[in-house]
C-alpha positions as CSV (number, residue, x, y, z in Angstrom):
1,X,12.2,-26.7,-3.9
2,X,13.4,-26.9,-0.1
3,X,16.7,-25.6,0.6
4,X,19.1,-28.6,1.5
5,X,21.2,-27.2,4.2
6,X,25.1,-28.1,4.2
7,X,27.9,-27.0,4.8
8,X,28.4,-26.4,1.1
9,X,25.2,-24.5,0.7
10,X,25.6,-22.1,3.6
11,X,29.3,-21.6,1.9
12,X,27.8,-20.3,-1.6
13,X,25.3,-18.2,0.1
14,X,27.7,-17.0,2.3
15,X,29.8,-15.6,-1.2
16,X,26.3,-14.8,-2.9
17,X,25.2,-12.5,0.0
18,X,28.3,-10.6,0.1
19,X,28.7,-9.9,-3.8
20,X,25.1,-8.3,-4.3
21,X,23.1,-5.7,-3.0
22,X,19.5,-7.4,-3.4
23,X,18.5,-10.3,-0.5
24,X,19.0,-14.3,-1.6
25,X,15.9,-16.2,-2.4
26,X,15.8,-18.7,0.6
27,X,12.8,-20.8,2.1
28,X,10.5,-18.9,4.4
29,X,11.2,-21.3,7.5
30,X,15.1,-20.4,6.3
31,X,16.0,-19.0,10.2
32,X,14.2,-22.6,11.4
33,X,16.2,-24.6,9.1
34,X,19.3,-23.0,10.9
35,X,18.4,-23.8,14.1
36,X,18.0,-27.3,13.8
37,X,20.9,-27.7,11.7
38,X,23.0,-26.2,14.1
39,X,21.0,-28.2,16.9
40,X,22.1,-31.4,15.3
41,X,26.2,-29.8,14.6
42,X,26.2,-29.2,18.7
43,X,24.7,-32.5,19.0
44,X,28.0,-34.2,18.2
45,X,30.1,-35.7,21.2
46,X,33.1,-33.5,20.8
47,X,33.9,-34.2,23.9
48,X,37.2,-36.1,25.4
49,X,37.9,-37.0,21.7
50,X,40.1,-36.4,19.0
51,X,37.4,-35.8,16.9
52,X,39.0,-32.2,15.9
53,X,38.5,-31.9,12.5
54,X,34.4,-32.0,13.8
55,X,35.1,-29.7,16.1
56,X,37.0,-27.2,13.3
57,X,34.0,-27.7,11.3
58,X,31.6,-26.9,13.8
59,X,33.7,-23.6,14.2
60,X,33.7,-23.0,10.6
61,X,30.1,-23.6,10.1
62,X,28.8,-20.7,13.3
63,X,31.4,-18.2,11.4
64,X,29.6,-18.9,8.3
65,X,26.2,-18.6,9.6
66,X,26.8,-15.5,11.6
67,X,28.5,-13.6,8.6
68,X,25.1,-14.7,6.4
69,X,22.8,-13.1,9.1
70,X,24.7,-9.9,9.4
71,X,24.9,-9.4,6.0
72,X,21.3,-10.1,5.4
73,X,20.3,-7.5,8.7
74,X,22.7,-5.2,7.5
75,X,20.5,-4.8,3.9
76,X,17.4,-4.7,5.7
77,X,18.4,-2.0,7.5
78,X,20.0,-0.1,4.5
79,X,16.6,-1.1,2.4
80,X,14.4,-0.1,5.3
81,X,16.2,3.6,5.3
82,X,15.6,4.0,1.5
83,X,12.1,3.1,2.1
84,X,10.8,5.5,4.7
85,X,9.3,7.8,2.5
86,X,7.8,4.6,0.1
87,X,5.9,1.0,1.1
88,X,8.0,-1.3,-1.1
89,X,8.5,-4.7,0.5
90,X,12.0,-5.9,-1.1
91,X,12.0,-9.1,-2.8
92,X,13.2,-12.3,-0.9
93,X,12.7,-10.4,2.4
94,X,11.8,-13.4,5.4
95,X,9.5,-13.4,7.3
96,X,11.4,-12.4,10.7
97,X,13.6,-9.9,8.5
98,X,10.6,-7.8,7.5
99,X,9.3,-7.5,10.8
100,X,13.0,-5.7,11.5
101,X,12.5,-3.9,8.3
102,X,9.0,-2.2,9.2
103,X,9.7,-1.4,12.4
104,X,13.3,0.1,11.4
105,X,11.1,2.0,8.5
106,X,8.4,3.3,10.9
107,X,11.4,4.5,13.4
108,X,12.9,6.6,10.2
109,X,9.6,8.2,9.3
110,X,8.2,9.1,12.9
111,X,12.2,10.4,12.9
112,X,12.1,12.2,10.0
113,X,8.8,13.7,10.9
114,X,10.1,15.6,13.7
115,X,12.9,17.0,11.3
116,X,10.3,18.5,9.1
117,X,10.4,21.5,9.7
118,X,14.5,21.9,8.7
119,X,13.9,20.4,5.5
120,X,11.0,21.8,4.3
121,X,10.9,24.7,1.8
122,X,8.4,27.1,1.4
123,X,9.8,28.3,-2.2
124,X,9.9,24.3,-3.1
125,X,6.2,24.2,-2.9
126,X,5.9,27.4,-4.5
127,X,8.2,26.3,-7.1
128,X,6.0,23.0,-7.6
129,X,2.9,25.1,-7.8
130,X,4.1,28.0,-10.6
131,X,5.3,24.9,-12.6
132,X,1.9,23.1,-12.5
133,X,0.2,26.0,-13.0
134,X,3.1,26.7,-16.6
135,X,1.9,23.1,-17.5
136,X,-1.9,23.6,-17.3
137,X,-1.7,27.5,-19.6
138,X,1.2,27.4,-21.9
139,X,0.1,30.6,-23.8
140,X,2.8,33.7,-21.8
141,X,0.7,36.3,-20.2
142,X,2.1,39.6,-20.2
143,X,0.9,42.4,-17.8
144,X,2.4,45.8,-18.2
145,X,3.6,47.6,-15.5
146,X,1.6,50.6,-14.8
147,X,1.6,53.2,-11.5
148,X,-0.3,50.2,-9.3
149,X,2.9,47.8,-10.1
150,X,4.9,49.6,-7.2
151,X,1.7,50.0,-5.1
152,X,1.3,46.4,-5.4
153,X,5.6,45.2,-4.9
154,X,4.5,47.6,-1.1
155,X,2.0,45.4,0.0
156,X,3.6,42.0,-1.1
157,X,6.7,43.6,1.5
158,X,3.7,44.8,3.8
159,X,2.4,41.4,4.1
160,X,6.0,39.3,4.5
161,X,6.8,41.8,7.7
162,X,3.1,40.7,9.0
163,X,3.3,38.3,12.4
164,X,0.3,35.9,12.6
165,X,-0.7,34.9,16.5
166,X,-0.5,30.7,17.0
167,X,-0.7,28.1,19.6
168,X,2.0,25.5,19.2
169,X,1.5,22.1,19.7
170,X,4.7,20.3,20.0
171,X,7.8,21.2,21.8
172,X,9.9,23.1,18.6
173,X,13.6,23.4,18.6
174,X,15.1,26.8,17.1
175,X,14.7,26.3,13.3
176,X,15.7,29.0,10.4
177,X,12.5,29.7,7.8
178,X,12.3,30.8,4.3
179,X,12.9,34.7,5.1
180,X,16.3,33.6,6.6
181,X,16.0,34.3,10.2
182,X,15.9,32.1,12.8
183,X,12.8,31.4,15.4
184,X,12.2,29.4,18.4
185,X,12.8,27.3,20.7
186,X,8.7,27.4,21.4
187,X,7.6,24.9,23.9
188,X,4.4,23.0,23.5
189,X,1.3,25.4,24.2
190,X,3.4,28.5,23.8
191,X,1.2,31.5,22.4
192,X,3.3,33.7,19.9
193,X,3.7,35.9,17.3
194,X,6.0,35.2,14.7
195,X,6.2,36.6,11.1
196,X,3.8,35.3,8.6
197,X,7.1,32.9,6.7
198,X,7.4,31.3,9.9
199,X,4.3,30.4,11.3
200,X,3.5,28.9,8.1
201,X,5.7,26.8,8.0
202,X,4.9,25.9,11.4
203,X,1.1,25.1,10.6
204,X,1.7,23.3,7.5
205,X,3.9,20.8,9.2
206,X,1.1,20.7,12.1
207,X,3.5,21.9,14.8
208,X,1.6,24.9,15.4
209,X,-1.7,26.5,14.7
210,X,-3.4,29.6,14.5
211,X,-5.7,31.0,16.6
């Protein structure tokens, strides 16, 4: 059922849009419904007249209206931030609201995307892989330590100091990887050679890669 625009509905939408988080189920052609409305409210001869209760009215109603719409674009936006790393489409979204949601959703992951690199965390995915690899073999393994253990504790070290040579491919601010230290700035088509932590990172978040 259509929506019957008055000045009593707008009112109760106006209070249900500012005591939940979640959008109000309106009619698609909600936004046209406004704009004739309000066509027909400016329509009014307000002019040399007394008419000034038409007038407060009038006044009353574009306050109303205006406080609806911002609230409405302000949960767009605040669902549209949650949503950048997901493709949920919230419920009662219009039609010209989730146009302003998916582009403000594609701004926050192209964003986020160039962040990568600070957030990412080599000993996360490590993490994520031991405790896959738990899940699959639950039986413990135990492997004693012989003469080799400390031979092989020297080459893990051996291989952390190694630097890898790569070609970056995007302009890369200074950034701090897993070992602790910091790297950078590299400008795009920079050759260098970095320690093995770093570069890493750098190729698995396609900012870099090795040549």
């Amino acid at each position: 059922m259509a929506n019957i625009l008055t000045f009593r509905f707008l009112r109760e939408l106006q209070k249900q849009e500012r005591t939940t988080k979640e959008l109000e189920k309106l009619d698609t052609d909600f936004y046209k419904q406004v704009a004739n409305y309000m066509e027909k409210k400016m329509g009014l001869d307000l002019k040399d007249n007394a008419d000034f209760a038409s007038k407060r009215d009038l006044d009353h109603t574009k306050i109303i209206i205006k406080d609806i719409l911002n609230r409405r674009e302000r949960k767009v936006i605040n669902l549209a931030m949650l949503n950048a790393r997901g493709n949920i489409l919230p419920q009662n979204i219009l039609p010209e609201e989730k146009e302003l949601f998916e582009k403000i959703t594609t701004g926050v992951k192209k964003y986020r995307s160039t962040l990568e690199f600070i957030f990412y965390d080599e000993n996360d995915e490590k993490n994520t892989t031991e405790k896959k690899e738990t899940t699959k073999d639950t039986t413990p393994k135990q492997e004693p330590r012989d003469k080799d253990t400390k031979s092989n504790d020297d080459n893990k070290q051996q291989q952390d100091t190694d630097t890898i040579k790569i070609t970056i491919l995007d302009n890369v601010p200074q950034f701090m990887a897993a070992d602790g230290k910091s790297y950078g700035p590299f400008k795009k088509d920079d050759i260098v050679n970095i320690p093995t932590t770093a570069a890493t990172l750098l190729i698995k978040i396609k900012k870099a890669k090795q040549d």
